[in-house]
N, C-alpha and C positions, 0 to 999 in steps of 0.2 A: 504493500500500500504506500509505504512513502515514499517508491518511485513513479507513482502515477501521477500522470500532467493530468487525465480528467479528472481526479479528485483533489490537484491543486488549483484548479480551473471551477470545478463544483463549490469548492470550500469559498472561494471569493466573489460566489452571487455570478457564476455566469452557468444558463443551461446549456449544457452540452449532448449533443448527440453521436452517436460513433457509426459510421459503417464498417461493417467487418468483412474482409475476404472471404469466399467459401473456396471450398477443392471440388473442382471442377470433375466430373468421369467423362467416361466414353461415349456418354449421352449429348455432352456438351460441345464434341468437339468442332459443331458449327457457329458457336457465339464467338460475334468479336467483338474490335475495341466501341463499336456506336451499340451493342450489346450491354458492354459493362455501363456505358456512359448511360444510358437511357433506363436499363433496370437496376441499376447501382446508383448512381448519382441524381440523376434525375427524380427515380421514384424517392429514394430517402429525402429529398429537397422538397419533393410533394405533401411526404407525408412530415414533414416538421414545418410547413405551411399550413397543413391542417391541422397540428397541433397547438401551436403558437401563431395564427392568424397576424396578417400585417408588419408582420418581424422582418426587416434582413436578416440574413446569416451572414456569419462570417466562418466562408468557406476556409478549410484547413487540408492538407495533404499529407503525405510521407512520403518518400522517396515514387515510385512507380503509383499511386494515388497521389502524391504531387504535381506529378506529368498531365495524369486524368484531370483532375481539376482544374490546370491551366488551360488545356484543351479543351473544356468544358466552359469555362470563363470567358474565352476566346470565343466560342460559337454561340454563349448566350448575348455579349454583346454583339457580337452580330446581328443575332437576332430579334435582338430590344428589351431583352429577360432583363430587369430589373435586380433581381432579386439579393443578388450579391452582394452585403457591402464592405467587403474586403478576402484579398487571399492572402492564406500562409502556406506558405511553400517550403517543407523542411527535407533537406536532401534532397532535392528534384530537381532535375535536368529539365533543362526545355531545349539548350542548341546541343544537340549529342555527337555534334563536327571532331572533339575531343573529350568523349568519355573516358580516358584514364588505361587504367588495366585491364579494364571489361574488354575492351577494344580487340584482346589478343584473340579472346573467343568468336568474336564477332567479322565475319567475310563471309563471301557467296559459297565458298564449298562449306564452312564450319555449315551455314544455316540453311543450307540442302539438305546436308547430312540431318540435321534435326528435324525438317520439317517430315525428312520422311520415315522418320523413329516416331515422330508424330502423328503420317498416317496411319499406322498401324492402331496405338494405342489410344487416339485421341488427347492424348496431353501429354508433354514432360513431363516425369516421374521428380517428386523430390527429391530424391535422391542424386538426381542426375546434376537438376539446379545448385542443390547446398555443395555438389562438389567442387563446380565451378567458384563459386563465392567462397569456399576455404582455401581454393589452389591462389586467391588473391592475395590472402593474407594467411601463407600458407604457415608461416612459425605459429601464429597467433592461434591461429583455429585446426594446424593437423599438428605440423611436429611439436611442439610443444606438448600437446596432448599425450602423442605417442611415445616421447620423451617420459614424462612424466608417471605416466601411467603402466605402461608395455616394458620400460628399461629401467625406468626407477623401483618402478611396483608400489607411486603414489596413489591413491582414490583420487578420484575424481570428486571435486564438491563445486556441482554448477551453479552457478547467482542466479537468481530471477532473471537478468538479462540474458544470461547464457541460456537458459532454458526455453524464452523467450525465442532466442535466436536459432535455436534447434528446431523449431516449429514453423517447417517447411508449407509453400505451397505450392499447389500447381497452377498453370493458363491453360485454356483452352487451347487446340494444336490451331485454330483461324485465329485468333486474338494473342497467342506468341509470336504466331507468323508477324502479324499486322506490326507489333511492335519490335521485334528484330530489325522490319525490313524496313518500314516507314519511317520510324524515328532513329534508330542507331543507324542503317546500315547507308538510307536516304536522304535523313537530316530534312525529311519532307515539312516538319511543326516549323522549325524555326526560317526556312525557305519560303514558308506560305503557302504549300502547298498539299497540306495534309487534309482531307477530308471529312468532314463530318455529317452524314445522313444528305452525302453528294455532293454538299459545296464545301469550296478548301474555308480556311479560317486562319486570322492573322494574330497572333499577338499582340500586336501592335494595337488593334483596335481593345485591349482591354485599359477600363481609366479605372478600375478601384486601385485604393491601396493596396501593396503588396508589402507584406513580412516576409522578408525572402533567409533562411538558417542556412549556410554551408558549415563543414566540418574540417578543423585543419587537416586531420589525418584520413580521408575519407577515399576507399578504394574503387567504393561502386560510385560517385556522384563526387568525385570532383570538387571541391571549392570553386576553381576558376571558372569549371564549366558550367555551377550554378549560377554564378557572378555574372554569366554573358544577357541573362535577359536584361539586362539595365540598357543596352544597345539593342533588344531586342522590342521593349516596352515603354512607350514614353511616360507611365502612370509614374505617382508619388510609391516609392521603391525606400525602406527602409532593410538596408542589408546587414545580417548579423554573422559575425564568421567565429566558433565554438570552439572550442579546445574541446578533443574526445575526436572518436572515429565517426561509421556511419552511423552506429545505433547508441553508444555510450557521451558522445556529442548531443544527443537527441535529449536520451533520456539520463538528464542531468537535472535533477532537484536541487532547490537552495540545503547546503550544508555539505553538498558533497565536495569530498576534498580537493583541493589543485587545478579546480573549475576555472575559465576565465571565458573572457568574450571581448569582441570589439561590435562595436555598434553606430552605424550610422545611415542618415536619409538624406537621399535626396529628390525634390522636390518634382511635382511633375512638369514634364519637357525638360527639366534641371539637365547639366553636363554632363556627358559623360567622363566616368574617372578611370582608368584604366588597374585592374585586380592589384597588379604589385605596388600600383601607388596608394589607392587604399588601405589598403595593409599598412604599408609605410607610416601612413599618416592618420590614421586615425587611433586612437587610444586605446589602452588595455584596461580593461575594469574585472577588478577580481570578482568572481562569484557566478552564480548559474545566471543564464540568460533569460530561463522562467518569468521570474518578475517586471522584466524590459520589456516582456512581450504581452503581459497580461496590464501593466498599466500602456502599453500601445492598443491593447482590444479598446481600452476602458477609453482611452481617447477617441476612437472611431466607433463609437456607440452612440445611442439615446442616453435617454434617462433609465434610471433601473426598473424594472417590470417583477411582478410578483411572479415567481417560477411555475410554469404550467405542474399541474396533478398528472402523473405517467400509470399507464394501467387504467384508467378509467376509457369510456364509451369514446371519448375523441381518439384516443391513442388507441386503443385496441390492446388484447391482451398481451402482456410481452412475459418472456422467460427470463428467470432467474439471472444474471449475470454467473459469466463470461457466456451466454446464451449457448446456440447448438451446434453451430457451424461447428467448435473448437473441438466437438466429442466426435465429429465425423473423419474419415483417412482417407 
């Protein structure tokens, strides 16, 4: 519990709603990416409209739901959706021109080869995925391990994060294609040229504010390459770059030790500043980012609103927390 952002986010008066990933089968392996967008994003956006009437949201992402939600940001200003009144983008790529170490796995033979391990089965196996993501950070997440445990004959004692990070998912074999080949392999989002239910969608056109989180040490998502929408998006861009990797960057509560962060906005149509200078110049403040970004919600808000009742007639019945998806393989 006291590494939860929704229950440091719930504890200081803001209502929070979570979509959670499901594991796709062989049943699914025709949904794609206007699939996730439309019964993922969409409907959840629907149904916390009909919960709390009249409210923006202030949309939120994580790494690969970061991507979604800009893409989704992008096609509702397109299309006149309102609804929005800000994004957070934490780990998320939107120019994928230079994603990093991902990059070795990603070419036209790597993602033939996959797609057609994913005709067969209908989706990448977890297995297949977490391999990839440990050969990135391979001390960190295999030899150490093996070290440790295989040659030392240490136990294993996993954190919540690590446990956490063990809990693989899969995409559907259309909607991993879609995102291999569209966004890493085509660079089609940040080009203008990616699709959404037929017509392309620009970034450019989105004006809310953006909370945008990169990670110093981040293997899948880049700092730099989160850094590029600022060139890519003329909206008010407040950018925060984290001490920690992809998911201990992330999830960093106030008190955790050796935490730090830089922080800065700038304004919309503002200059652009180029990543290393950045860096350079803007200040290091000790402590989690948390609070920077919950008194930034609190600035781009209303006034406070008495929290909707959850489980009653408007909401419809809901499951126990961590709900069901998480009991499913």
């Amino acid at each position: 519990p006291a590494n939860s952002l929704i229950r440091y986010l719930v504890e200081r008066g803001h209502t929070v709603f979570c979509v959670s990933w499901k594991n796709p089968g062989p049943e699914d392996r025709d949904l794609g990416m206007d699939d996730y967008l439309n019964a993922g994003l969409h409907a959840a956006l629907d149904k916390v409209n009909h919960i709390v009437p009249g409210q923006k949201v202030h949309g939120a992402g994580y790494c690969l739901g970061g991507s979604l939600l800009a893409i989704a940001a992008a096609a509702m200003a397109r299309d006149g959706d309102p609804r929005l009144a800000s994004l957070t983008l934490l780990a998320a790529q939107t120019d994928f021109s230079e994603p990093g170490d991902l990059g070795m796995f990603i070419d036209e033979s790597q993602i033939s080869l996959l797609e057609a391990q994913m005709q067969e089965a209908g989706t990448l196996s977890q297995t297949q995925m977490a391999a990839a993501f440990q050969m990135l950070r391979s001390y960190d997440l295999l030899w150490s391990r093996v070290i440790g445990q295989y040659l030392m004959g240490t136990p294993a004692r996993n954190s919540d994060l690590m446990e956490w990070n063990a809990d693989a998912t899969r995409m559907p074999a259309r909607m991993h294609s879609q995102y291999l080949r569209r966004l890493f392999l085509d660079d089609d989002l940040s080009e203008g040229r990616y699709p959404v239910e037929g017509k392309p969608v620009a970034l450019s056109d989105i004006n809310t504010p953006v909370f945008l989180v990169g990670t110093v040490r981040d293997h899948v998502a880049p700092w730099h390459s989160v850094f590029k929408l600022h060139y890519l998006c003329p909206a008010e861009i407040t950018f925060v770059l984290v001490s920690g990797g992809h998911n201990a960057g992330i999830v960093s509560p106030p008190g955790h030790p050796r935490s730090q962060f830089q922080m800065r906005s700038r304004p919309a149509g503002g200059a652009y500043c180029p990543p290393d200078q950045w860096a350079a110049e803007t200040p290091v403040t000790e402590g989690s980012w948390w609070p920077a970004w919950q008194t930034w919600l609190v600035q781009h808000s209303g006034k406070p609103t008495t929290p909707p009742r959850l489980g009653g007639a408007r909401a419809g019945r809901l499951d126990d927390a961590p709900g069901t998806y998480i009991m499913e393989r």
